[in-house]
C-alpha positions as CSV (number, residue, x, y, z in Angstrom):
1,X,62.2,87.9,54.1
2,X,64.7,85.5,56.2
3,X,67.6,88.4,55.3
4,X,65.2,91.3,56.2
5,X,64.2,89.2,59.7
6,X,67.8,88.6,60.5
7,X,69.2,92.5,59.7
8,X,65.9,93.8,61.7
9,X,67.2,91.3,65.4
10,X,70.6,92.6,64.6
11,X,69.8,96.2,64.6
12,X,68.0,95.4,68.0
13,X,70.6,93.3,69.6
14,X,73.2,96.3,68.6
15,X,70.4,98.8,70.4
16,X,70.1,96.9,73.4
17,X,73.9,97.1,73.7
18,X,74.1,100.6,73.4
19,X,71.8,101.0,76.1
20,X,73.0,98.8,78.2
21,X,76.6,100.7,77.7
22,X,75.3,104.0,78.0
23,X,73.5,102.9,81.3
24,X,76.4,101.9,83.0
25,X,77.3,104.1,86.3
26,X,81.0,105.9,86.2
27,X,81.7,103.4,89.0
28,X,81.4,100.6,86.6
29,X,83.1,102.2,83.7
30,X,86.2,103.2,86.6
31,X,86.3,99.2,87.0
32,X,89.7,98.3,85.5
33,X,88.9,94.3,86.1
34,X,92.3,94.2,88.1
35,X,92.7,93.1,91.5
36,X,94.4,96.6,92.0
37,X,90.6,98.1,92.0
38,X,90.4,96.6,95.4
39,X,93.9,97.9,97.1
40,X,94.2,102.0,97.1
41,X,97.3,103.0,97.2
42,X,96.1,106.8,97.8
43,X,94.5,104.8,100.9
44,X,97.5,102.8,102.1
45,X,99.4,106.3,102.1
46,X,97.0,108.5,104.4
47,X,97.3,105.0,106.6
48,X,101.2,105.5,106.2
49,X,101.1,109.1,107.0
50,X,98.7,108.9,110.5
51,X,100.8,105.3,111.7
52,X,103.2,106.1,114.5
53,X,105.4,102.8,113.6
54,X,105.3,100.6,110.5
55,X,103.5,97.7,112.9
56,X,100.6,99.8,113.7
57,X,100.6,100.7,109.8
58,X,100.3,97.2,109.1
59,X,97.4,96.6,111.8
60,X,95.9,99.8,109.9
61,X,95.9,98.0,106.7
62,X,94.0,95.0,107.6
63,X,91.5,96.7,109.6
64,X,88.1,96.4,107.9
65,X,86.6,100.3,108.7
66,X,89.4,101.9,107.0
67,X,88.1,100.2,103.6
68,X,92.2,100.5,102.2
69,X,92.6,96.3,101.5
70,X,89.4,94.3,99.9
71,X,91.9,92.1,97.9
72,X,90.9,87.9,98.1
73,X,93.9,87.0,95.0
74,X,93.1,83.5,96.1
75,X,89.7,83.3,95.6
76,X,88.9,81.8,98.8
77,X,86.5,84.5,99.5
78,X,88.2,86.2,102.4
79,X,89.8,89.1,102.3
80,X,93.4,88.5,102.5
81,X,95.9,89.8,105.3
82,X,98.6,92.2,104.0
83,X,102.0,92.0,105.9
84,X,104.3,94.8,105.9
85,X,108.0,94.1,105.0
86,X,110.9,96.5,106.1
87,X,114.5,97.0,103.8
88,X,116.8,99.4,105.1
89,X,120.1,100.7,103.2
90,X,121.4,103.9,104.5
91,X,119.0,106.5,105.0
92,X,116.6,104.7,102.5
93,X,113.6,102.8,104.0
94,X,111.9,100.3,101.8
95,X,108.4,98.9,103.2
96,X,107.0,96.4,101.0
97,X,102.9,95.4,101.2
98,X,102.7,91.9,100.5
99,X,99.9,88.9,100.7
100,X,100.8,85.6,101.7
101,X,98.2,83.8,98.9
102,X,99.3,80.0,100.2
103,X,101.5,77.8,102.1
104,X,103.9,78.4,99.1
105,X,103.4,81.6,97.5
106,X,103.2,85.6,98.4
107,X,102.7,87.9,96.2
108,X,103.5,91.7,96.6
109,X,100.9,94.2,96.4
110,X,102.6,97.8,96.3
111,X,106.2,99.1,97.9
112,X,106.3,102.5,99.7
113,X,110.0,104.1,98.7
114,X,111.2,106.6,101.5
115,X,114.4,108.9,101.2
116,X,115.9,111.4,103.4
117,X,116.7,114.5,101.2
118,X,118.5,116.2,103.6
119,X,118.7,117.2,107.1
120,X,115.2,117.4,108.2
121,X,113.4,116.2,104.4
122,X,112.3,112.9,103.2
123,X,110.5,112.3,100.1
124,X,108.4,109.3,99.4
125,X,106.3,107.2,97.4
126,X,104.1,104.5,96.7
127,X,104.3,102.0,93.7
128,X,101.8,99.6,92.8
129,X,103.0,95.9,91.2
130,X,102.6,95.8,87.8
131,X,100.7,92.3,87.8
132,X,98.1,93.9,90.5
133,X,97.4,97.3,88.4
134,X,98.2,95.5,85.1
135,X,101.4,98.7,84.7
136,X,103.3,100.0,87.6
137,X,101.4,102.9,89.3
138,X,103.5,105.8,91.1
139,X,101.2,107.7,93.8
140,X,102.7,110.8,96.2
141,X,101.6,113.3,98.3
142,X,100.3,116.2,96.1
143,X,102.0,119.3,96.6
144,X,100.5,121.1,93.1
145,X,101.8,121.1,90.5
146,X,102.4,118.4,87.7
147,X,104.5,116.3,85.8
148,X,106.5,116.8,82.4
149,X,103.7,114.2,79.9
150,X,106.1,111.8,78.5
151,X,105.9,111.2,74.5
152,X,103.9,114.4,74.2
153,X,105.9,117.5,72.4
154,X,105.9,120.7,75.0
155,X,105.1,124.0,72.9
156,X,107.9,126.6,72.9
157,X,108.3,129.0,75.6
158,X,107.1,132.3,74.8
159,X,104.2,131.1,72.7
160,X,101.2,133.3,72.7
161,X,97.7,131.6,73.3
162,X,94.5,132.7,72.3
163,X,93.1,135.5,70.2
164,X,93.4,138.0,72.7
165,X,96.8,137.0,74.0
166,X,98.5,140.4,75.1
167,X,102.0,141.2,72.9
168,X,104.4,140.5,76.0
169,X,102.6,137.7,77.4
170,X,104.7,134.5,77.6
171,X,102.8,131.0,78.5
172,X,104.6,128.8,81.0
173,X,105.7,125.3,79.7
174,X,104.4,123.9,83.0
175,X,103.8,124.6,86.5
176,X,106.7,122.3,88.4
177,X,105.3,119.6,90.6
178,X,106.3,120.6,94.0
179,X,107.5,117.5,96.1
180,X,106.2,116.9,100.1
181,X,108.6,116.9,102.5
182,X,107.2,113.9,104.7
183,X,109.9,114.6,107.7
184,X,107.2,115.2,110.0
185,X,104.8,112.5,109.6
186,X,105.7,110.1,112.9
187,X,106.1,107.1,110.6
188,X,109.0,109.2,109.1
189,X,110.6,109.9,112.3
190,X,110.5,106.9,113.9
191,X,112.1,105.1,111.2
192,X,115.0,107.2,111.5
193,X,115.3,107.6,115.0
194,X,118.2,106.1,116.8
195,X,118.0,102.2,117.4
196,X,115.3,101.9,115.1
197,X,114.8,98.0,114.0
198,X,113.8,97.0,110.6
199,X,110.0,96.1,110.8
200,X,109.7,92.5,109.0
201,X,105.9,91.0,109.7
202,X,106.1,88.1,111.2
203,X,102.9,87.1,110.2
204,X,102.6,84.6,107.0
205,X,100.2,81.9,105.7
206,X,97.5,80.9,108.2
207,X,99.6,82.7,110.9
208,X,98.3,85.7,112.2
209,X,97.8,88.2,114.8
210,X,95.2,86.7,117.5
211,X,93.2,90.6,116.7
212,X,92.6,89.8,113.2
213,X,89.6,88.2,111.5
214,X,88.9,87.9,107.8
215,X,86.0,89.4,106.5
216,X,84.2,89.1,102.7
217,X,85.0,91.3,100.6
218,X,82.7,94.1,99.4
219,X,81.0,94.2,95.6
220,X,83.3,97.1,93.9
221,X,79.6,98.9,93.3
222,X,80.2,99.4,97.4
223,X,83.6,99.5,97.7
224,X,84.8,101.8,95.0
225,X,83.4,105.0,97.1
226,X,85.3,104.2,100.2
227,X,88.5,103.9,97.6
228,X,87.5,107.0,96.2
229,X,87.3,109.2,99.6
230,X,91.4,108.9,99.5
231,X,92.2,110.2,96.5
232,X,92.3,114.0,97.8
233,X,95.6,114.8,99.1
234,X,97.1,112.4,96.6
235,X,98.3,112.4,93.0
236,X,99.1,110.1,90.5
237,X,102.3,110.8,88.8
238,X,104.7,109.4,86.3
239,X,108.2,110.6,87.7
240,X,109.9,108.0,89.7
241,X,111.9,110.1,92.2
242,X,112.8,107.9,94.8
243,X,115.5,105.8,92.7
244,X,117.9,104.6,95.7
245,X,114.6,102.7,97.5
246,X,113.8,101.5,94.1
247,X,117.2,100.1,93.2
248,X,116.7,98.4,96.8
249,X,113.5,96.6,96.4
250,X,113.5,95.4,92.7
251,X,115.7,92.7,92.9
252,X,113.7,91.3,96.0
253,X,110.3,91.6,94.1
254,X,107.8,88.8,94.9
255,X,105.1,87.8,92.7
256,X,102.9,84.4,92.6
257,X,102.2,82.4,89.3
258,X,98.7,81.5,90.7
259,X,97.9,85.1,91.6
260,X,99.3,85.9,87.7
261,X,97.4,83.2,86.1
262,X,94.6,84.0,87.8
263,X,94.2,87.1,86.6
264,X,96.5,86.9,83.1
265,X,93.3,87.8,81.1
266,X,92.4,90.8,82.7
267,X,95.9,92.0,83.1
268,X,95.9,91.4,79.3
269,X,92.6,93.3,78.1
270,X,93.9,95.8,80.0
271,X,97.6,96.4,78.3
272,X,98.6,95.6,75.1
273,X,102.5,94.9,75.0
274,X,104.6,95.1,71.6
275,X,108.2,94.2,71.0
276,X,110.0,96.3,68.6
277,X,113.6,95.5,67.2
278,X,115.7,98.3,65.9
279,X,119.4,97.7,64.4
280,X,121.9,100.2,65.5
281,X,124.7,101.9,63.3
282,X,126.8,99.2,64.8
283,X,125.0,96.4,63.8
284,X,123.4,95.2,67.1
285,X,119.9,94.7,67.3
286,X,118.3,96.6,70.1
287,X,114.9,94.8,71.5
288,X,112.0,96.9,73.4
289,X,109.1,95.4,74.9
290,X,106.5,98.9,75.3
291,X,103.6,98.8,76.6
292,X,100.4,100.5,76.0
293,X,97.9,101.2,78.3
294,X,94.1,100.7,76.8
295,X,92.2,101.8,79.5
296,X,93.0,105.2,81.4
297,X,93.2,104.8,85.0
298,X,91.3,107.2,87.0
């Protein structure tokens, strides 16, 4: 009888989780657990593209109504001020979105990448940090198109599809991702105008601008449709175009062991990282570190 009671409460525990699962709203199952769920890069982009400077981008960024920043890494239950960061090399224009999190510590939040292409063309785009989104997200302007899948085998060209697949019909390997030209957003153009100066925040820990006031930040339930209002116009993708910028930035990456500790179990029930050693003919031993997503990111 004791067996019989104890198989019978497990059946409904199991039944009560399964409604409870299938109850949940697509908002919650679209909740990575990352801080990243509260920072849209598809958002901080449209911001980017109606600024007429990068200051007025950064005053965009922490204004409440535009619902892009609803990040608090500290806990302190403000949301917390992002300042914008300026590089310049060239025609390459670095601007990096970064959160003072103390007195010590800032950690960076995503870097917009911008090259000129030629005489009147500029490509750009945004890249979220790998210990906010838990891998490093690539986001552009969506011109159609789409990317070549990595680690997925393309079928031949020429190959038929479908029963009724004429005889001189050839399937397409893939429609090419066409890439914006950005030259005439005024960020763009003011950044390479004549006597432009690097914009570099001068805003940090408990210093900021006398316009600004913190606010709480809003349950993801509420917040997560503001995010999601962005995504038009936008795509993510996983070619990394804008190497120069890139090259630029990495070695001046900031991140915050209290923001990563913070959040390390998160991060970690979200990707699962292997390390695999391979010899090679020579005799050296080659290391990789991969890792694999477990949740797909909407």
């Amino acid at each position: 009888m004791r067996t019989a009671f104890i198989a019978v409460c497990c059946l409904a525990l199991m039944g009560v989780a399964a409604i409870r699962l299938a109850a949940q709203s697509p908002v919650e199952q679209d909740s990575t657990g990352l801080p990243g769920d509260h920072f849209t890069l598809q958002g901080a982009l449209e911001l980017f593209k109606k600024a007429a400077s990068p200051e007025e981008f950064e005053k965009l960024l922490n204004t409440a109504d535009n619902h892009v920043n609803n990040l608090d890494l500290n806990g302190d239950g403000d949301v917390d001020y992002v300042r914008v960061v300026g590089k310049k090399d060239g025609d390459v224009h670095v601007f990096v979105l970064q959160v003072p999190v103390s007195e010590k510590e800032s950690q960076d939040i995503a870097v917009i990448e911008l090259e000129k292409s030629g005489e009147e063309n500029a490509m750009l785009q945004i890249v979220g940090d790998e210990d906010i989104y838990g891998e490093r997200i690539i986001v552009e302007p969506d011109g159609g198109g789409e990317d070549d899948e990595e680690g997925v085998e393309p079928e031949p060209r020429g190959k038929k599809r479908g029963p009724n697949a004429s005889p001189g019909f050839l399937e397409p390997l893939f429609t090419p991702r066409v890439v914006v030209n950005v030259w005439t957003w005024p960020v763009v153009r003011f950044v390479y105008a004549p006597g432009y100066t690097v914009w570099v925040s001068p805003w940090r820990w408990r210093v900021y601008p006398a316009w600004w006031h913190p606010w709480r930040p809003l349950a993801w339930r509420v917040f997560h449709p503001f995010r999601a209002r962005y995504h038009a116009g936008f795509a993510v993708v996983r070619t990394h175009r804008v190497v120069h910028a890139h090259r630029i930035y990495t070695p001046g990456r900031v991140t915050s062991v209290s923001v990563r500790t913070r959040h390390h179990d998160s991060v970690n029930r979200y990707r699962v990282t292997r390390t695999t050693t391979v010899k090679t003919k020579g005799g050296a031993v080659k290391t990789t570190r991969t890792t694999k997503v477990t949740r797909k990111r909407r």
